[in-house]
N, C-alpha and C positions, 0 to 999 in steps of 0.2 A: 347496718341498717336493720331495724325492729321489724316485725310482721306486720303492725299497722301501717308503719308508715308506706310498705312496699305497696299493701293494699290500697295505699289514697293516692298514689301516682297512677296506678293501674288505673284508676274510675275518670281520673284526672282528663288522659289521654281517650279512654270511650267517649265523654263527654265531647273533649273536641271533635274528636271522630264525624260522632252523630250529629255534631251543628253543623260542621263543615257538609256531611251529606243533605242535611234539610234544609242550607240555605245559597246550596248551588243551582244557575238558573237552568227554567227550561230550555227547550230545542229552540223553541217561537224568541224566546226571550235572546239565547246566545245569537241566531240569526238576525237580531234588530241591531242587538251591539255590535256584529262587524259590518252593519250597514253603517251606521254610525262612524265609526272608525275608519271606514273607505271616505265618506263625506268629507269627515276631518283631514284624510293627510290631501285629497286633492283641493281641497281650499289650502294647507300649508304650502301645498307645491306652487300653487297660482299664485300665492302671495310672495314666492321668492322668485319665481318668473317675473313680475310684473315689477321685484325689487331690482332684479338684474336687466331688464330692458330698461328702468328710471336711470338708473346707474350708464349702461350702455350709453343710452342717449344724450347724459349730463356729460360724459368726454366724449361723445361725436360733437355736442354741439361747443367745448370746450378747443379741441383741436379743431375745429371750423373757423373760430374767433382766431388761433393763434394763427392760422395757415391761411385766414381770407377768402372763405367758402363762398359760394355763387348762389346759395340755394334761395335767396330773396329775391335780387333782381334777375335774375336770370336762370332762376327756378326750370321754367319750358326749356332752355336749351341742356338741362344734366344729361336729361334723356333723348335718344336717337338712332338715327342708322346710321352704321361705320360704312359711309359711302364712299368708292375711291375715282377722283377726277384725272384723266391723264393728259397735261399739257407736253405739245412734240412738237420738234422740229426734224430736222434731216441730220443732227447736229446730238441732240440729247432728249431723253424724255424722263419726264418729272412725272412723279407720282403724289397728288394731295389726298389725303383723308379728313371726310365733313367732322373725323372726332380729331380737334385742335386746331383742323382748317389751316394744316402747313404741309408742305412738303416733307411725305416720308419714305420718299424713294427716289435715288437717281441712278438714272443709267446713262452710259455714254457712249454712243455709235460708235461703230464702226472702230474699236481699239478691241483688239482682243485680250479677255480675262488669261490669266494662268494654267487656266484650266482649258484654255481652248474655245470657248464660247466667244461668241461673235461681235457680245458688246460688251462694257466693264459695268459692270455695280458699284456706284462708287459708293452709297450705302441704302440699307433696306429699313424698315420698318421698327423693329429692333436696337438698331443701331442707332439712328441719331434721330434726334428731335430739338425742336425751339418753341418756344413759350411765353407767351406776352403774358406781363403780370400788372393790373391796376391797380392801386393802392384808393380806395375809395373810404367815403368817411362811415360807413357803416358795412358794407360786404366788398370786398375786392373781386375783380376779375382774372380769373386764370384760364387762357384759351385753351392749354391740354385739359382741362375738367369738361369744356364745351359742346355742344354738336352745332356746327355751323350746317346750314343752308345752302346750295349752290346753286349760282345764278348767272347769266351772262356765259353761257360753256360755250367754246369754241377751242381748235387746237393751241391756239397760243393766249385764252385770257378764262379768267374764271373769277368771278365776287363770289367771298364766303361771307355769310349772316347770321350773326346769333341775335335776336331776338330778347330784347329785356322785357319785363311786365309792365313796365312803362310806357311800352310802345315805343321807348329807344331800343336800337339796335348798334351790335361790336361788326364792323365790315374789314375784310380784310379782302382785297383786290388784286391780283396777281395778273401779269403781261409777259409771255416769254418772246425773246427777240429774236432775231434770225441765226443767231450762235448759241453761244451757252449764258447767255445775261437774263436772269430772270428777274422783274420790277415790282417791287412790293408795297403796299402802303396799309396802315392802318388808321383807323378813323372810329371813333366813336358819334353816334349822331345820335340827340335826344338825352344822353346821361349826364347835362355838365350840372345837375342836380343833387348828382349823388357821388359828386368831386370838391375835396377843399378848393377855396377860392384861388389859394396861391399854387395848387398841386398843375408842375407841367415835363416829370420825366416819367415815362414808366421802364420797367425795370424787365430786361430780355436774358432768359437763359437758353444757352445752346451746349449741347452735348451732343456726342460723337463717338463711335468707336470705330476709331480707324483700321481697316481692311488694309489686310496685306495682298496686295496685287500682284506683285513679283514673284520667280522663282526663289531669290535669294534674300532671306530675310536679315540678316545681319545687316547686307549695303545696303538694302531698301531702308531699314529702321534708322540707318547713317540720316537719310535725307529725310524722313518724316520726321515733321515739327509743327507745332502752334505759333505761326507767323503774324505780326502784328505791325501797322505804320501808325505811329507817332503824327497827329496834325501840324502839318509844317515842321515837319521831321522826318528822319528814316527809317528804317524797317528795321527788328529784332525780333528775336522769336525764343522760345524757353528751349531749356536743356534739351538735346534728340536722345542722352543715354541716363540719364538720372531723372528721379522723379520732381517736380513741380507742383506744389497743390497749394491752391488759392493765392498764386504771386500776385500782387498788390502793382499795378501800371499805375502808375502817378499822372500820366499825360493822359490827356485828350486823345482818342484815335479817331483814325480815318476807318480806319477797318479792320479785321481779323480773319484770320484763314484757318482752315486746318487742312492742313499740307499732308500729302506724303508725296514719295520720289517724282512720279510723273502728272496727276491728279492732283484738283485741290479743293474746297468748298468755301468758297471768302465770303464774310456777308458785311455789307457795308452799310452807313447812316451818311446822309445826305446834312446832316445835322449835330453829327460828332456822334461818338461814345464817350459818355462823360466822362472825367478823370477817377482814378483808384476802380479800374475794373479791376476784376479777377479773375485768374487766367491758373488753368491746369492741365500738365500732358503728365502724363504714368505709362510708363513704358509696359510694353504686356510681352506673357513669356512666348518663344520661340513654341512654334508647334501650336499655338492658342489660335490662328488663322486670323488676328489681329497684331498690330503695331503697336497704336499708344491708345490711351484712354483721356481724350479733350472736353475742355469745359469750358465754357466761357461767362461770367456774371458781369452782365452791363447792366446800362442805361444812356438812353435815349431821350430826344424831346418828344412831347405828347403833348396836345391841345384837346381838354375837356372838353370844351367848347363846339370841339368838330370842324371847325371853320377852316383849319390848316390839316391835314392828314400826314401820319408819319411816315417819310418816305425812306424806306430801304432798298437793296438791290443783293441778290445772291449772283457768285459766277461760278459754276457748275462746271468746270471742265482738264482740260488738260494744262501740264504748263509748259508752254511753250511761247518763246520771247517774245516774237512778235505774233503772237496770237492776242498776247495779255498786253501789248500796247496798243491795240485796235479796241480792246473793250472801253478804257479812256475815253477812245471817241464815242461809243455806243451811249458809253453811261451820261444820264440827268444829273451827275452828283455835284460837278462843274469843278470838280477839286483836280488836282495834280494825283492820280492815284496809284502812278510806279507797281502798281502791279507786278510789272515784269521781272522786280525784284525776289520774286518767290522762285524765278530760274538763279539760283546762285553761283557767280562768273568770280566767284575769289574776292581777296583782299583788296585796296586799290588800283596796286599795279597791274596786277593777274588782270583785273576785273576789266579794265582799261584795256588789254592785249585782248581780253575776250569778246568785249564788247566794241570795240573799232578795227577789230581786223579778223579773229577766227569768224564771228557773227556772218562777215558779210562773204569771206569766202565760201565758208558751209552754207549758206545760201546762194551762191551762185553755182556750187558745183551739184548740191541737190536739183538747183532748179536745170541742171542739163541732162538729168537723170540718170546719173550713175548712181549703181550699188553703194550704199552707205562705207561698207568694207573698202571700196576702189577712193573713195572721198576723203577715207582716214590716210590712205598711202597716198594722194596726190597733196593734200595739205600737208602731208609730212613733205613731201617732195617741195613743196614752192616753200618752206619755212628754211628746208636746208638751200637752194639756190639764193635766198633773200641772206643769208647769213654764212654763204659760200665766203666771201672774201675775206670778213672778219678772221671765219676761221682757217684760213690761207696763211694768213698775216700769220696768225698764234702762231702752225705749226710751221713755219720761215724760221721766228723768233727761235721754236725749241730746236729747228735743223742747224741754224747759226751756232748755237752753244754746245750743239751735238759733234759739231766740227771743229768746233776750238777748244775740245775737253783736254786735247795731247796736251795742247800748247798751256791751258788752265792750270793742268798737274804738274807740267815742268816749272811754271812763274809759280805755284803753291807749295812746293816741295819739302820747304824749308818748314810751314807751319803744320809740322806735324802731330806737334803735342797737345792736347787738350783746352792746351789755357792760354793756345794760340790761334783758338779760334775765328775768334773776332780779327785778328790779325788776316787773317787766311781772307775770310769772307770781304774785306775792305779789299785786298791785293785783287781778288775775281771781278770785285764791283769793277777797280781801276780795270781790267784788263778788257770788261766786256763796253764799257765806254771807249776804252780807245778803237775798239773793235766797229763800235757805231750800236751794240748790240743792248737790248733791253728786256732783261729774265722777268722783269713782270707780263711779259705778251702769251707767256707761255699758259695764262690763266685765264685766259679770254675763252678757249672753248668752253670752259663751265661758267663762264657769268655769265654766255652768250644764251647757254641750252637752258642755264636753270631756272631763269622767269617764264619761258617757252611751256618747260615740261610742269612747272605747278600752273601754266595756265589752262592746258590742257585737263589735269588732274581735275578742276574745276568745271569746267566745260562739259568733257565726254560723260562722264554720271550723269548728268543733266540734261542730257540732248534726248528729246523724246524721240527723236525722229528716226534715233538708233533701234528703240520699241522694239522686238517684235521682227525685225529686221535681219536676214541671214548673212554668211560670206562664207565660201569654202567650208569646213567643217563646221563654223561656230552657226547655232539654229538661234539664237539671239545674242545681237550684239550689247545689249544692255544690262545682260547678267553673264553671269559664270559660266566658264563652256567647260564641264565635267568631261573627265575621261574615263575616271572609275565613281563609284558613289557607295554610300554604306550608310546606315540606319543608324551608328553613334556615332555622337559630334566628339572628334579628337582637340582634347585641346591644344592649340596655335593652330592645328588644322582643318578642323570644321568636319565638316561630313563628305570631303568630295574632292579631288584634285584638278585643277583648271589647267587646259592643256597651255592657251596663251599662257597665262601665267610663268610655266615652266619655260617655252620659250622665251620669255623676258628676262628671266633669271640665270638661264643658261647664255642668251646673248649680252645681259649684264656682265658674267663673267670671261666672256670671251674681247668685249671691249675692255675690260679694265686691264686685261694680261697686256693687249696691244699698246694701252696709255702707260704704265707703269715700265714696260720694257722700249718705248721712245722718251719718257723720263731719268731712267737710268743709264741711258745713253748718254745723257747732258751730264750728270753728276758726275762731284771730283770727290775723291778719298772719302772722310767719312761720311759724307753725303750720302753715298752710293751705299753703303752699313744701314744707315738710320734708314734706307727707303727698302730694305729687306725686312724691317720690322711692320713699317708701316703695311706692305704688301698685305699681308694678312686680314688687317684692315677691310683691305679691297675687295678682298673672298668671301669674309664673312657679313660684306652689306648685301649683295645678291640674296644669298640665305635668308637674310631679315627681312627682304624685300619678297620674298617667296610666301612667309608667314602674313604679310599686310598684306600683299594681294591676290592671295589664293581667294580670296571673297569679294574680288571687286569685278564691276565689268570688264567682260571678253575684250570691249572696241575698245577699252582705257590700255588695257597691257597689248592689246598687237596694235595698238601705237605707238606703244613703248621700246616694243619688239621691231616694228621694223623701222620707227627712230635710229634707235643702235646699231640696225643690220646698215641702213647709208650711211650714220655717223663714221662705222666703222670700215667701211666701202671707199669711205672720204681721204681717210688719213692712210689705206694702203695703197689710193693711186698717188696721194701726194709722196708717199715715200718712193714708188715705186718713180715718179717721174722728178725727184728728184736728185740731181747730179753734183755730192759731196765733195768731190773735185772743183768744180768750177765754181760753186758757193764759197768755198775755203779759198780759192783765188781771187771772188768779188772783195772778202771781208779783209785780204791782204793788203790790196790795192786801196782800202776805206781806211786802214791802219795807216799807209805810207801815207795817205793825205793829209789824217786829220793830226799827224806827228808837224808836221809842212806847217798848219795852219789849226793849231791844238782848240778845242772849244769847252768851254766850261760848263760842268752840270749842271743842268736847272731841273727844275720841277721836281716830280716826286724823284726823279735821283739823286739829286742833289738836296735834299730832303734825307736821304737814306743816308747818302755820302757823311753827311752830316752827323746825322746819329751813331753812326757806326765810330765816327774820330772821337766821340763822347762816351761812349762806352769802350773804346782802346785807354781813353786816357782816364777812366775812372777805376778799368781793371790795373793801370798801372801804378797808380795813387797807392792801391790796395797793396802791392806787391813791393812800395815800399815800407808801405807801414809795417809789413810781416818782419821784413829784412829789421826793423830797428826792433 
């Protein structure tokens, strides 16, 4: 680079220098421009506030349209006071709130909570709610969005009023009766303006989170369920251990419950629940101080018009048989409503032993007022004397074959080999015929016990009456009576060991030694081999039975316990009072007779007789096709 040229950059850059200094502004001048510049960004800012409240308001008023917002006709009722009404009896008290105008609380006298408190919560504010929805031809109605009015207060009735701009008004009328039946009805008056002409169901959602009220949540969750009746049909209820969500009922109902073990919340239509509701129970986890997670989506008849009101009914209380046959009579609904099917008494049979004969005993022996604990040992006591003789007969049958086993083994002697089985078993059938004797009597004690003992199984879980209710060591006969307890759940074992329990498992074992060893008494040759296998058998069902019922009610297993203690009290006076001598002299004397005057098998022995000569002559068939 030349010396000029260096020189004409150097002037170059003075140049800019000295514009750049003479045409920067004054103090006055810089001070107008950041006023200027403060103007401009708070108009930028106002202009994107007032862009994002346009925006805000275009999807408040978009999910209004999708979700059927109130804010036209029923504008005055958004806003309000969350006033709470408390309708009572001696029986339950209901709690409504003016925001939804439904009951958001129920308590139930006189049954004590878990925790010791003096009434139950069957659920609070939080927990469950119901919601009438209108489908109108420009803004719908949704009473949880609402604040009703209350009017007519007294302890058993209350009108809730929302108020439209029309001058119509949403009424909802509430009556509680002298138990737990609470009568509801809605009515629209003044809106059939702003209803399609042909519009007449509206649409009810009910949600729930059911409360574990028990000590023991495992068997309480057994029996809580979303229970439902079929119109002019029976009762079904969703899964109690798997989830459910939005099951599809194709029938028409009468009503719907959400159940748990002793407690229940039904709400009924006087008018059906129309067909394809939708129905959800979600089991919740142990330790959540809830059960399941219930849902209900119906529909209902509705008259726009106002003219007809929709009549519902809630029953609020315990479940106990004939409490929930008496509501029947209370109720307006005029249907057959089997309520008392939410007490579940078993399959047919069971349900039949439960309901025509435990029912009425356990009500005669509570209403003499005995200890629930004394009621479980006298019903056991009048099932074994009602079923004494049966089981007389059986163990005769098995003392008879016990005393002719000599005589058995000396006429079987010959069939010793394997594949002279059938052979053996036909020669015993002949023997115990001619004897007058009959080896199927000996199975009577367990078809006798065992519709007894699953119908109990069904019964005692369910019997509220056990609640709460002590005996001897157990401080509630309707759950688990712990001996030791611990903070992790073992698996098969839970968190706890149930003293009954043990007791039943141990007198399990101790009647089966008793049964097995007056069985093996009757048995000839390999008989007597194969019931040393099966033994084992025997030992390892107790143990099984230790793992299922360590979690079930105290009154179920010391039913069970002292079932076994006189089953087993039974069979040692009958052996002890019986004289194998002179039975072994009755059956000789029946042998001389019936040689005298021989008679032919009938019925299912002769039946057996039969089968056994068809299976001799097809193993022989076999044995000579080998030989050729």
């Amino acid at each position: 680079m030349n010396k000029n040229t260096t020189i004409g950059f150097i002037l170059i850059a003075l140049l800019l220098v000295g514009y750049s200094w003479y045409v920067q502004p004054s103090e006055e001048q810089l001070a107008e421009m950041q006023r200027q510049d403060s103007i401009a960004n708070v108009m930028k800012q106002r202009v994107e506030q007032e862009q994002k409240a346009a925006e805000a308001a275009r999807k408040a008023q978009a999910a209004a349209s999708a979700m059927g917002d109130t804010t036209a006709m029923f504008h005055a009722a958004l806003s309000g006071v969350n006033r709470q009404i408390v309708l009572k009896n001696n029986k339950v008290e209901l709690t409504l709130n003016t925001k939804g105008g439904v009951v958001r609380k129920a308590k139930i006298l006189d049954f004590k909570d878990r925790n010791g408190a003096s009434d139950v919560t069957l659920f609070d504010t939080k927990e469950q709610n119901l919601n009438f929805m209108l489908a109108g031809k420009e803004d719908n109605i949704i009473t949880a969005d609402l604040y009703f009015t209350p009017s007519n207060i007294t302890d058993s009735t209350v009108t809730m009023t929302a108020q439209a701009a029309n001058g119509g008004a949403l009424v909802l009328n509430y009556t509680l009766g002298k138990d737990y039946l609470l009568k509801m009805s809605v009515q629209a008056k003044g809106l059939s303006g702003m209803f399609a002409p042909n519009y007449n169901e509206m649409d009810i959602e009910w949600t729930d989170l059911c409360r574990q009220q028990e000590k023991g949540f495992t068997f309480e969750n057994r029996y809580a369920t979303l229970t439902y009746k079929e119109k002019n049909g029976g009762t079904d209820y969703l899964s109690e251990t798997s989830a459910e969500e939005d099951e599809k009922i194709e029938e028409k109902l009468d009503w719907v419950a959400f159940k748990n073990q002793f407690f229940s919340a039904v709400l009924i239509s006087k008018d059906d629940f129309a067909a394809n509701s939708l129905m959800t129970s979600v089991p919740q986890e142990k330790g959540s101080g809830y059960l399941k997670q219930y849902e209900a989506k119906l529909k209902t008849f509705f008259d726009p018009t106002g003219a007809k009101p929709t009549e519902l009914e809630m029953f609020i209380g315990p479940n106990d048989f004939r409490l929930l046959q008496s509501v029947e009579e209370e109720s307006t609904s005029g249907k057959e409503l089997d309520l008392q099917k939410l007490v579940y008494l078993g399959w047919p049979l069971f349900r039949i032993i439960n309901r025509w004969f435990t029912l009425y005993v356990f009500d005669w022996l509570t209403g003499l007022g005995f200890n629930m604990g004394v009621v479980l040992i006298l019903i056991t006591l009048l099932l074994k004397v009602i079923t004494y003789p049966l089981v007389k007969k059986s163990y005769m049958s098995s003392a008879k074959m016990r005393v002719l086993r000599p005589k058995l083994e000396e006429a079987t002697k010959q069939y010793d080999k394997p594949e002279d089985q059938m052979m053996k078993q036909q020669a015993m059938m002949a023997m115990y015929a001619k004897y007058g004797v009959s080896p199927l009597s000996g199975c009577l004690p367990v078809l006798i016990q065992m519709p007894i003992w699953i119908a109990m199984f069904n019964f005692v879980p369910n019997a509220i009456q056990l609640r709460g209710e002590s005996f001897l060591w157990i401080s509630d006969l309707s759950t688990y009576d712990p001996i030791i307890e611990w903070n992790r759940n073992i698996w098969l074992i839970g968190d706890h060991l149930s003293l009954t329990c043990i007791l039943f498992c141990v007198a399990n074992v101790l009647y089966s030694i008793m049964s097995m060893r007056q069985q093996r008494d009757q048995l000839v040759g390999q008989q007597a081999e194969q019931m040393k296998m099966m033994q084992w058998m025997m030992y390892l069902m107790p143990v099984m039975f230790f793992f299922i019922f360590n979690d079930y009610s105290a009154g179920l297993n010391f039913y069970y316990f002292i079932s076994l203690f006189f089953s087993a009290a039974i069979m040692w006076v009958l052996r002890k009072t019986t004289n194998d001598e002179k039975l072994l002299a009755i059956l000789e004397a029946r042998y001389k007779e019936n040689q005298k005057n021989p008679k032919k098998a009938s019925g299912l022995a002769a039946r057996l007789e039969e089968m056994q000569k068809q299976a001799q002559e097809i193993q022989r068939q076999r044995e000579q096709m080998k030989r050729k």
